[in-house]
KOLDRENVEX-460896 format. One record per residue (C-alpha): residue in three letters; y, z, x. Coordinates in nm, 3 decimals, padded with zeros to 5 digits. Example, Ala and Ser with C-alpha at 12.3 -4.5 7.8 and 13.67 -1.06 7.14 Angstrom:
BEGIN
+---------+---------+---------+---------+
! residuo !      yy !      zz !      xx !
+---------+---------+---------+---------+
!     Ala ! -00.450 !  00.780 !  01.230 !
!     Ser ! -00.106 !  00.714 !  01.367 !
+---------+---------+---------+---------+
END
This chain:
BEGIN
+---------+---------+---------+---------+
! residuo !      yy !      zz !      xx !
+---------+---------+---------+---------+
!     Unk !  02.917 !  01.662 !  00.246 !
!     Unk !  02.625 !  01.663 ! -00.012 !
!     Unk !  02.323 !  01.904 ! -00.011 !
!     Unk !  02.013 !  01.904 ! -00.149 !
!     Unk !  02.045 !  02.097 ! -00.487 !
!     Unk !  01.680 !  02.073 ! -00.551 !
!     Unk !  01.365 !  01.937 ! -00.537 !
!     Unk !  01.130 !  01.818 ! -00.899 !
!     Unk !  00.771 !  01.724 ! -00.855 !
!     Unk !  00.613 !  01.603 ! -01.193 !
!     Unk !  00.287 !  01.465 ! -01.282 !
!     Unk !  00.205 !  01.203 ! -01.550 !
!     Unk ! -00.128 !  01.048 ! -01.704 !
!     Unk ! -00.139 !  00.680 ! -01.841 !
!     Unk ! -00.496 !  00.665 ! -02.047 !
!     Unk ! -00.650 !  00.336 ! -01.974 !
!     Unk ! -00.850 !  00.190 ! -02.247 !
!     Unk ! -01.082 !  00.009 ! -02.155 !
!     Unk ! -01.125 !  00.156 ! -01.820 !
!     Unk ! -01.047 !  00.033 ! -01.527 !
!     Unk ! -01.356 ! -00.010 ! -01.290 !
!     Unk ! -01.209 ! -00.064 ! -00.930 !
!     Unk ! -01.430 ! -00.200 ! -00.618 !
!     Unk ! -01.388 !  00.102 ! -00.373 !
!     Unk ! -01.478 !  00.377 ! -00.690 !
!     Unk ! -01.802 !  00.383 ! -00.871 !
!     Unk ! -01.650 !  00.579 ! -01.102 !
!     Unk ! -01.461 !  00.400 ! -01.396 !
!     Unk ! -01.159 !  00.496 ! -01.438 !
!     Unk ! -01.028 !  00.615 ! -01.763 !
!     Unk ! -00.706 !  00.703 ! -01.668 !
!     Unk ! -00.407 !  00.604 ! -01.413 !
!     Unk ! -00.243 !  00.927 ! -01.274 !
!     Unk !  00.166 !  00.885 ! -01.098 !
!     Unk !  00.360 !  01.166 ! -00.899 !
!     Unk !  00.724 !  01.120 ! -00.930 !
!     Unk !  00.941 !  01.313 ! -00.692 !
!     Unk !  01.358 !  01.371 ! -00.758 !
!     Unk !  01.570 !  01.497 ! -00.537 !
!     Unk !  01.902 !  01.585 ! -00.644 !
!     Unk !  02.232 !  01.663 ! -00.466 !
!     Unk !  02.531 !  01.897 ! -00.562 !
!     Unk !  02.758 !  01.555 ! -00.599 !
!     Unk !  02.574 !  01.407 ! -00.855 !
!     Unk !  02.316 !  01.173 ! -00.650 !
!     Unk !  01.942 !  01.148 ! -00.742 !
!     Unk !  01.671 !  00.984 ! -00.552 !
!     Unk !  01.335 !  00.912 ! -00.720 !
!     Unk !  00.955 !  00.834 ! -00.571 !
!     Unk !  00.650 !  00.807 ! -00.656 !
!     Unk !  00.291 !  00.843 ! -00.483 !
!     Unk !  00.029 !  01.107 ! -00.338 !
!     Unk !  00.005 !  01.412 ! -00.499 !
!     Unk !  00.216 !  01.621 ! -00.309 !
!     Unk ! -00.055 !  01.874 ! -00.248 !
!     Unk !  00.075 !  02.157 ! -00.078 !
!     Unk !  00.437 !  02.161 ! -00.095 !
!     Unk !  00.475 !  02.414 ! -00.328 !
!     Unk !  00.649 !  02.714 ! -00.212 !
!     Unk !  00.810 !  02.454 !  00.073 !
!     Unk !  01.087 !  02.381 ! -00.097 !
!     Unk !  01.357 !  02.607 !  00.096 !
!     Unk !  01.284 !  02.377 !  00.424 !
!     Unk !  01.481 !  02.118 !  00.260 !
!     Unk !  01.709 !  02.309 ! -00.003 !
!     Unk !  02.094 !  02.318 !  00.109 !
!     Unk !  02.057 !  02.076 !  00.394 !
!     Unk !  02.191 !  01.730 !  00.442 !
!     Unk !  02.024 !  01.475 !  00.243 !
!     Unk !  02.074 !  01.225 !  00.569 !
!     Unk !  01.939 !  01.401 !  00.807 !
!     Unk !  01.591 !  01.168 !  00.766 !
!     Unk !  01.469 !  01.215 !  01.125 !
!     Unk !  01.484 !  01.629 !  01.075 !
!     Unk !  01.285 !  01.590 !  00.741 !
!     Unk !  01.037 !  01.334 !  00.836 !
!     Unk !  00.961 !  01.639 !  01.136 !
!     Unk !  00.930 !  01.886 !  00.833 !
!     Unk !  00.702 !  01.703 !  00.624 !
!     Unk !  00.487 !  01.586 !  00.972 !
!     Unk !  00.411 !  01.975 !  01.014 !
!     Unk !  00.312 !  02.032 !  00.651 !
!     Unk !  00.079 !  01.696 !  00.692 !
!     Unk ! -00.068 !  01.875 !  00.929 !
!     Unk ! -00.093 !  02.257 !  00.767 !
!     Unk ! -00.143 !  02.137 !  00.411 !
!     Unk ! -00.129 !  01.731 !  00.222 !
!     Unk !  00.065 !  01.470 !  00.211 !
!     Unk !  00.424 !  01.494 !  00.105 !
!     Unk !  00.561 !  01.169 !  00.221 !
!     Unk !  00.666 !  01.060 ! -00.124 !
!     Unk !  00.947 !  01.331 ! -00.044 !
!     Unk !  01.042 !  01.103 !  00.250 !
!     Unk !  01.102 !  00.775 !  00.024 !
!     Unk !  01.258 !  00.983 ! -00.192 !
!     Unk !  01.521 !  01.075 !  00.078 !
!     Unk !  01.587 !  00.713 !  00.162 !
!     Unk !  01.652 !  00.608 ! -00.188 !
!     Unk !  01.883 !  00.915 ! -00.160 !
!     Unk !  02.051 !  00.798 !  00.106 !
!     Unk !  02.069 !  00.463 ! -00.046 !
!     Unk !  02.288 !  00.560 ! -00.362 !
!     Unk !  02.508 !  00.789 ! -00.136 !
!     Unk !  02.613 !  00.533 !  00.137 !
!     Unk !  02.591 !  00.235 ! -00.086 !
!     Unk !  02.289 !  00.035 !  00.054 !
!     Unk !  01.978 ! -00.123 ! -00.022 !
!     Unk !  01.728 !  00.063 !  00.187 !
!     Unk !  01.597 ! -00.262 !  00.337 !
!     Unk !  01.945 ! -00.316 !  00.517 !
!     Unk !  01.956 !  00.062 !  00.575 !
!     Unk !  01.652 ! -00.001 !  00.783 !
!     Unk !  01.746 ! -00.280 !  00.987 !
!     Unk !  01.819 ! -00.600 !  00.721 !
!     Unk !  01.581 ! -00.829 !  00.900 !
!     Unk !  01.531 ! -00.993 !  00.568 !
!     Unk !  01.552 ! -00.937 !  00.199 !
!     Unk !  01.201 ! -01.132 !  00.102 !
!     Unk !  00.867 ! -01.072 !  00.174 !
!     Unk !  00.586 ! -01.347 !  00.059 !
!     Unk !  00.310 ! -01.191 ! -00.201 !
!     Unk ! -00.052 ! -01.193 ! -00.183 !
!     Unk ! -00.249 ! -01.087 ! -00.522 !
!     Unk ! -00.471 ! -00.775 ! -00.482 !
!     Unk ! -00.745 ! -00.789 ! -00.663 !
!     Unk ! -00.914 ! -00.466 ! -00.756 !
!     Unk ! -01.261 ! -00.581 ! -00.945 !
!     Unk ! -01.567 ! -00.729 ! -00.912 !
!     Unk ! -01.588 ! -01.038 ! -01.099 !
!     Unk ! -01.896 ! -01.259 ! -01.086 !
!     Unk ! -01.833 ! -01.617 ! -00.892 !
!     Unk ! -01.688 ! -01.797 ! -01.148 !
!     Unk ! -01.499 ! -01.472 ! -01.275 !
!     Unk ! -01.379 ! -01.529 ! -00.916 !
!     Unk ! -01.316 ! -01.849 ! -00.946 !
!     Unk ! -01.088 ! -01.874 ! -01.261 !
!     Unk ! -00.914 ! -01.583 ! -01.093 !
!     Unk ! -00.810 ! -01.749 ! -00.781 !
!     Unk ! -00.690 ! -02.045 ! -01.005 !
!     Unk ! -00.455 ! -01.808 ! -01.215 !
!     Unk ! -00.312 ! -01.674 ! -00.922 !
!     Unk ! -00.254 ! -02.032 ! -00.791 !
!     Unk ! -00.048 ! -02.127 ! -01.112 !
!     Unk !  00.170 ! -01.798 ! -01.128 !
!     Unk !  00.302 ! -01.893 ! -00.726 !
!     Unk !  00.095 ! -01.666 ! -00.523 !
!     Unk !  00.031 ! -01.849 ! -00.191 !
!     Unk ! -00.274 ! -01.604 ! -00.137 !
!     Unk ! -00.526 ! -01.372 ! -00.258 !
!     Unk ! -00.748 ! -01.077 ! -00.119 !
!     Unk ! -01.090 ! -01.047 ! -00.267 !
!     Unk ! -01.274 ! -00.716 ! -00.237 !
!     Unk ! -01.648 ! -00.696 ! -00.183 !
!     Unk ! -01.886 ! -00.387 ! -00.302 !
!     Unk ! -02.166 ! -00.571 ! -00.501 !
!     Unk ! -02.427 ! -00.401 ! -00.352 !
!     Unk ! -02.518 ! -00.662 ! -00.100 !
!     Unk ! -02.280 ! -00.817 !  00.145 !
!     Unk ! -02.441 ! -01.177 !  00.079 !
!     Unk ! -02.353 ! -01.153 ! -00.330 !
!     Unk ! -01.970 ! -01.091 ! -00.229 !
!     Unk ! -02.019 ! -01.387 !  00.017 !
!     Unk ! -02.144 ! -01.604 ! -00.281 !
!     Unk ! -01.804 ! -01.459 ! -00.486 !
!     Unk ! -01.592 ! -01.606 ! -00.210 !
!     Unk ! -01.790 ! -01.917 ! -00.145 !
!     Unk ! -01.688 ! -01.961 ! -00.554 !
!     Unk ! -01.342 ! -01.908 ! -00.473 !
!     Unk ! -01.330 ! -02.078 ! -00.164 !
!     Unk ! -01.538 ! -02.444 ! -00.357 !
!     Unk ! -01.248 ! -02.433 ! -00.648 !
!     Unk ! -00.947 ! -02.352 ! -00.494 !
!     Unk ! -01.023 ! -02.532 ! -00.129 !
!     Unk ! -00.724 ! -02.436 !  00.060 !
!     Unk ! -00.470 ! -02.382 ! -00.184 !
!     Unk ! -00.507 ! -02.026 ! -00.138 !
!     Unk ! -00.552 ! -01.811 !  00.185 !
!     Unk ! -00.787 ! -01.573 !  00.153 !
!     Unk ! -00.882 ! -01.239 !  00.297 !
!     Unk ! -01.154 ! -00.990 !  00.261 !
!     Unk ! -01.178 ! -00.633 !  00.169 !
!     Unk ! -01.537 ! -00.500 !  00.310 !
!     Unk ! -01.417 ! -00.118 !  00.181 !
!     Unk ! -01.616 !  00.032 !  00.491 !
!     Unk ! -01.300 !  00.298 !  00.643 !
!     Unk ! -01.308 !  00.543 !  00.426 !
!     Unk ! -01.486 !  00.650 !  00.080 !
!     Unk ! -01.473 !  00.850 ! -00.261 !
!     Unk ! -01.560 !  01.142 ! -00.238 !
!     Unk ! -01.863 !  01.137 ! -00.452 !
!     Unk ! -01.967 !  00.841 ! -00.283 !
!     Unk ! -02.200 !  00.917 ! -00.034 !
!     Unk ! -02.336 !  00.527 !  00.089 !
!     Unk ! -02.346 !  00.514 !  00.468 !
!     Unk ! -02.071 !  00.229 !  00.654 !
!     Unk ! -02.146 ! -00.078 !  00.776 !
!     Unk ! -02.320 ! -00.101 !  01.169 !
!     Unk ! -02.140 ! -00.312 !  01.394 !
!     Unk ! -02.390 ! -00.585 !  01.347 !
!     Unk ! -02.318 ! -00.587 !  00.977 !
!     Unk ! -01.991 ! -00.623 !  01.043 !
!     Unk ! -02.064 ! -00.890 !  01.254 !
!     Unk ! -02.316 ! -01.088 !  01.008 !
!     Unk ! -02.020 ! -01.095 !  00.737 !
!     Unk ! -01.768 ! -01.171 !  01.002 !
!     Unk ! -01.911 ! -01.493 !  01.098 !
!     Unk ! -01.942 ! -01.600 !  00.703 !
!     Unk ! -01.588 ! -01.532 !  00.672 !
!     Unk ! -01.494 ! -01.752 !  00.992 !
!     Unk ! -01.665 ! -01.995 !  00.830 !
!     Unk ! -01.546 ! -01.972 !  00.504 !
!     Unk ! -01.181 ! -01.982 !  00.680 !
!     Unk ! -01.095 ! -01.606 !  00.601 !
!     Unk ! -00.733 ! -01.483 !  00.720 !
!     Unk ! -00.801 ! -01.160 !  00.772 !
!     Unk ! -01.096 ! -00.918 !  00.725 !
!     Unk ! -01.024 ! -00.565 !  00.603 !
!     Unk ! -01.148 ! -00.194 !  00.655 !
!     Unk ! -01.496 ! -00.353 !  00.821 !
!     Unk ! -01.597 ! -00.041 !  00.993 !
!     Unk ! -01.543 !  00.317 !  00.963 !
!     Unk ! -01.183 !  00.424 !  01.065 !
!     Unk ! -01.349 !  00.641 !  01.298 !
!     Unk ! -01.529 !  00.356 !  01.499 !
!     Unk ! -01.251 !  00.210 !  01.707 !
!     Unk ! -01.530 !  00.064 !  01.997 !
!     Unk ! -01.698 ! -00.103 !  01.719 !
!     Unk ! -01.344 ! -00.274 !  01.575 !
!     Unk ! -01.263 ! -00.390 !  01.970 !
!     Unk ! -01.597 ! -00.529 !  02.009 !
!     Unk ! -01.619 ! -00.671 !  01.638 !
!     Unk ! -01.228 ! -00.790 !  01.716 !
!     Unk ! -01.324 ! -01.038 !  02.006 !
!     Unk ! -01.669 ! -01.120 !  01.853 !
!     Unk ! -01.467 ! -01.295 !  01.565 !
!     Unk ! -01.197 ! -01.542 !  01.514 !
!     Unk ! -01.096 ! -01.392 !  01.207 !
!     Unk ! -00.851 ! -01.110 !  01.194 !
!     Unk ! -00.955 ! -00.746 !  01.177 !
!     Unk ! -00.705 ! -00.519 !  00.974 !
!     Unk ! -00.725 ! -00.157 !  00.886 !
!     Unk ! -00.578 !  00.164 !  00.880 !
!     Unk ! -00.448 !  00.232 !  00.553 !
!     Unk ! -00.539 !  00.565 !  00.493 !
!     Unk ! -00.492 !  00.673 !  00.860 !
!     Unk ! -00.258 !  01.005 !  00.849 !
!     Unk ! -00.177 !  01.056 !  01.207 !
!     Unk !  00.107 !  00.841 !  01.357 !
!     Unk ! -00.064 !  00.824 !  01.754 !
!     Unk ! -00.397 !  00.700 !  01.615 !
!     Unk ! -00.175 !  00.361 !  01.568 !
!     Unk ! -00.114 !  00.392 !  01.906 !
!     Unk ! -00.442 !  00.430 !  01.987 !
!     Unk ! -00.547 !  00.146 !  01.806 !
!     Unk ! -00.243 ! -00.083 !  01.924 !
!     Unk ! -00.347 !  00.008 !  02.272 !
!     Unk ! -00.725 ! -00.004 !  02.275 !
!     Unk ! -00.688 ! -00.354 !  02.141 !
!     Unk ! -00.869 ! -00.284 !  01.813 !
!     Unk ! -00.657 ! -00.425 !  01.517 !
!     Unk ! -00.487 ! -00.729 !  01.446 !
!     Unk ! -00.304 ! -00.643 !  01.129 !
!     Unk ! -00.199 ! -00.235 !  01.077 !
!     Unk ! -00.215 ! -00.177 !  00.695 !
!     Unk ! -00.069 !  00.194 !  00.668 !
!     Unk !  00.086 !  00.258 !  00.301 !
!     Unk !  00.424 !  00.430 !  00.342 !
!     Unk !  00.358 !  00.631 !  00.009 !
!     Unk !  00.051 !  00.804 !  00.174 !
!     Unk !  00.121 !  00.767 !  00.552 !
!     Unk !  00.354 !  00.915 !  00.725 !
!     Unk !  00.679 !  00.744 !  00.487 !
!     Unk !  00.931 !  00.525 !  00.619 !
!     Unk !  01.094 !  00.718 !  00.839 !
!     Unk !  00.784 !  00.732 !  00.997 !
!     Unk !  00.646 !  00.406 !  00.955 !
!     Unk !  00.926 !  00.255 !  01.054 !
!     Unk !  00.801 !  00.360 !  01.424 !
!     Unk !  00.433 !  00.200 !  01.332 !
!     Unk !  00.614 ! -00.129 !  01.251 !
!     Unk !  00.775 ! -00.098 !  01.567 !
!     Unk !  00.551 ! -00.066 !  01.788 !
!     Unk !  00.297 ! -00.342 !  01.631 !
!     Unk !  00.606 ! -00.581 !  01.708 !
!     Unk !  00.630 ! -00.487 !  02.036 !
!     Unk !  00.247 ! -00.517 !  02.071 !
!     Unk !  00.249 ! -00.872 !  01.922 !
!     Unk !  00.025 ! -00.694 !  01.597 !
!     Unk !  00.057 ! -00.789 !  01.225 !
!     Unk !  00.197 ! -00.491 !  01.047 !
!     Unk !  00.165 ! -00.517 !  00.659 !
!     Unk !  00.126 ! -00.206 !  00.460 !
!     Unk ! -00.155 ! -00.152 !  00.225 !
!     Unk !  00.002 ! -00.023 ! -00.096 !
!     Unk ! -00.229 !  00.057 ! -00.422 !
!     Unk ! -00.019 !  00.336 ! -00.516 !
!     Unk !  00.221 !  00.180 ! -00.830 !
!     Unk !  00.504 ! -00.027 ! -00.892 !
!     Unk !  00.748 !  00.236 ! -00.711 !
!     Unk !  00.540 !  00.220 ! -00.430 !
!     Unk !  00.521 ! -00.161 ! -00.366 !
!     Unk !  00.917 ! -00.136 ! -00.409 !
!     Unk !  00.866 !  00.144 ! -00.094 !
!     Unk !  00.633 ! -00.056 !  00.119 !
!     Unk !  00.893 ! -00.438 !  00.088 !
!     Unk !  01.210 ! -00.254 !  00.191 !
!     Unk !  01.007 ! -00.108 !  00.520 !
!     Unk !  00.856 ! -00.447 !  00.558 !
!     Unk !  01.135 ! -00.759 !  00.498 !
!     Unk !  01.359 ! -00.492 !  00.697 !
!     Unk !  01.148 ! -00.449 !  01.037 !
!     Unk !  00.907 ! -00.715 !  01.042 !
!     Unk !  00.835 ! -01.079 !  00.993 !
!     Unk !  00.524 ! -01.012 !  00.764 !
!     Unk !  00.373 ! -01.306 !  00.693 !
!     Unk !  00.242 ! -01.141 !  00.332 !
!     Unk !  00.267 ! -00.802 !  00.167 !
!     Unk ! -00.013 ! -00.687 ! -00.041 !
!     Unk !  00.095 ! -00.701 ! -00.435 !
!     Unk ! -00.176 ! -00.509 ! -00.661 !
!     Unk ! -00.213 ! -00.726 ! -00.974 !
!     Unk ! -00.521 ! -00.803 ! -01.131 !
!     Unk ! -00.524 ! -00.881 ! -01.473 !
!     Unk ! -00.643 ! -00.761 ! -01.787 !
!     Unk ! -00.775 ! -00.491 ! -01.642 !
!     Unk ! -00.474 ! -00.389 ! -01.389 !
!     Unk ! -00.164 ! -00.547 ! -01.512 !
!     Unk !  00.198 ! -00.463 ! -01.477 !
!     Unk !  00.236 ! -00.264 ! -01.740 !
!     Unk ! -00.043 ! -00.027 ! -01.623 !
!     Unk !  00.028 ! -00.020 ! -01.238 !
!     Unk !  00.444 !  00.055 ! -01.358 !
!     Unk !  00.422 !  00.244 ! -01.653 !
!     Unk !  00.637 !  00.464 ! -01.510 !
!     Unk !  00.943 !  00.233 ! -01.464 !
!     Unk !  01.200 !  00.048 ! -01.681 !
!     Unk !  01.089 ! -00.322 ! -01.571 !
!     Unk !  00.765 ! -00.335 ! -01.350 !
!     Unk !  00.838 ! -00.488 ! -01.030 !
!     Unk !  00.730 ! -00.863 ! -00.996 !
!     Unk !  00.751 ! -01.171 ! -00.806 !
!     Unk !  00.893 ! -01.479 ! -00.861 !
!     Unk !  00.766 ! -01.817 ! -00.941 !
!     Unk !  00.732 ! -01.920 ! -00.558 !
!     Unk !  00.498 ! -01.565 ! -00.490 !
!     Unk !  00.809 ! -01.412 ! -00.302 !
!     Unk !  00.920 ! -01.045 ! -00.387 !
!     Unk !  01.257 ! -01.038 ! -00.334 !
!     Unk !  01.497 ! -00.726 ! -00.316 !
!     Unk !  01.802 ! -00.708 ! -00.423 !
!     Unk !  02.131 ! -00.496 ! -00.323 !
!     Unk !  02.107 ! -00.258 ! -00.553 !
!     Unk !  02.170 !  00.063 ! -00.368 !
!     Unk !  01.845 !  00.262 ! -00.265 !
!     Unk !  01.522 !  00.187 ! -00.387 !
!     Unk !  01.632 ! -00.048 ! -00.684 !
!     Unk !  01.362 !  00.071 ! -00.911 !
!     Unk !  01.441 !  00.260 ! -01.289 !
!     Unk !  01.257 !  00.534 ! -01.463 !
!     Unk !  01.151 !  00.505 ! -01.798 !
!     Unk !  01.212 !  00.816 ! -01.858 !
!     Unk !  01.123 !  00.819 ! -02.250 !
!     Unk !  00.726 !  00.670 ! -02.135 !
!     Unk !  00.740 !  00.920 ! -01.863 !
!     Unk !  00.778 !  01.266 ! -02.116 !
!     Unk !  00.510 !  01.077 ! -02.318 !
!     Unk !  00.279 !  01.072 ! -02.025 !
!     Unk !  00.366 !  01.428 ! -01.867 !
!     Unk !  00.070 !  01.677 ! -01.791 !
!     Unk !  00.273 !  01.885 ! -01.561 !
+---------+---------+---------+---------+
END
């Protein structure tokens, strides 16, 4: 039987020149930070990750030392109870399941459950282009496959991010579905601008209805769950949050109080698969969209499609690609070949056993800080 040998946490730094000025930071950001986690077995298996920080699990590596690398339920339990005392350490948990992957043989999407081996794409955009910036975007993503795209607001004013979409929306016509990112859940932490009221919320809900939005993202704060059941049957469009939510029962509590359409936790920040899998679950059962956020990297998009084409019948998984200024080889500098879709906008996963992804292990001593 193998055992976990050990555990390596390593940190590397990918300078970004020019920087890259995202929609949710008002900071520009002059450099792209990855995590990679190994954990290695006394046969000879390895199973890589990448994503949060892993704050706090130094001095924690004896709770998973010597024991059986496929005992996922009994780790998942382990790193729930640091979550709580310390950070987040679920990169450790996808790191298990590409573990178990190479030892039994599997893909980790049939692992979980093999509903399917595709998931369709939708193309993440991360800046804040003017209209026509907009515009010409929406039309590139059209001609690489991508059968839709999310657009983030964060001008300033909620009606100059309506005029961004109304570009898109006039060039593209329905070619594209769209959603909307209103950024109001959560914030930087030098960012100190108050959330949107309900009846904000409710102003740029009606625009999107009538721009023919699919879905509208993080309108609230994640505290406000009245105001996302109120704003939910105010609307026709579909509310969707909860990507940064750490707690496993507040997706209950938002299944059951009726305040979400589409769940959006990121298994690279939220409770891993092994937990997640439960989330995904449950929003089945509940007749809820579940359809991880994931703006980690590469490795963590790879994370996010074998949970989703395995337990659900997502109708898109967010893909983070918004180029020049967040391309491929930026978002998976850390891997071999970044992880892409194909012509048609589908990422498709192979049967590669595990995760399927490659280090690059030359770029990643090159880009090593600790």
């Amino acid at each position: 039987m193998s055992r976990i040998e050990r555990i390596t946490i390593t940190h590397h730094r990918l300078p970004l020149e020019p920087p890259f000025v995202a929609s949710w930071d008002s900071r520009p950001r002059t450099h792209f930070d990855a995590t990679i986690v190994r954990v290695a077995t006394d046969d000879g298996h390895v199973g890589v990750a990448s994503g949060d920080l892993m704050l706090g699990f130094a001095g924690h590596e004896h709770l998973f030392v010597g024991q059986d690398p496929m005992l996922l339920e009994r780790h998942y339990r382990v790193l729930s109870h640091l979550d709580f005392h310390y950070g987040r350490s679920w990169p450790l948990d996808l790191a298990l399941w590409d573990l178990a992957g190479k030892i039994t043989g599997q893909p980790v999407w049939k692992l979980l459950g093999g509903l399917n081996d595709k998931v369709r794409a939708y193309a993440s955009s991360g800046t804040l282009r003017d209209p026509a910036g907009m515009a010409d975007a929406a039309e590139r993503f059209i001609a690489e496959g991508y059968p839709a795209m999310k657009i983030r607001f964060q001008r300033g004013k909620w009606q100059d991010d309506i005029r961004a979409l109304e570009a898109v929306r006039a060039r593209v016509g329905d070619r594209l579905t769209l959603m909307v990112d209103c950024n109001q859940g959560w914030r930087m932490p030098w960012d100190t601008v108050a959330p949107w009221t309900l009846k904000d919320a409710l102003q740029v809900g009606r625009e999107l209805e009538r721009l023919g939005v699919y879905w509208m993202e993080e309108p609230l704060h994640r505290a406000d769950r009245d105001g996302m059941r109120q704003l939910r049957q105010m609307v026709d469009v579909r509310i969707a949050g909860g990507e940064m939510t750490r707690e496993l029962s507040v997706f209950r509590d938002l299944v059951r109080d009726g305040c979400l359409d589409v769940l959006q936790p990121d298994a690279a920040l939220v409770g891993g698969i092994t937990g997640l899998r439960r989330v995904a679950l449950m929003a089945q059962e509940a007749n809820v969209a579940f359809t991880p956020h994931t703006w980690t990297n590469g490795m963590g998009v790879v994370a996010n499609a074998h949970l989703t084409a395995a337990l659900s019948d997502a109708k898109f998984l967010e893909f983070p690609y918004d180029p020049p200024e967040w391309s491929l080889a930026r978002r998976d500098f850390m891997m071999t070949v970044p992880f892409s879709v194909d012509a048609d906008g589908w990422i498709r996963l192979s049967d590669t056993p595990g995760m399927g992804y490659e280090l690059d292990e030359e770029r990643l001593k090159s880009t090593l800080i600790s």
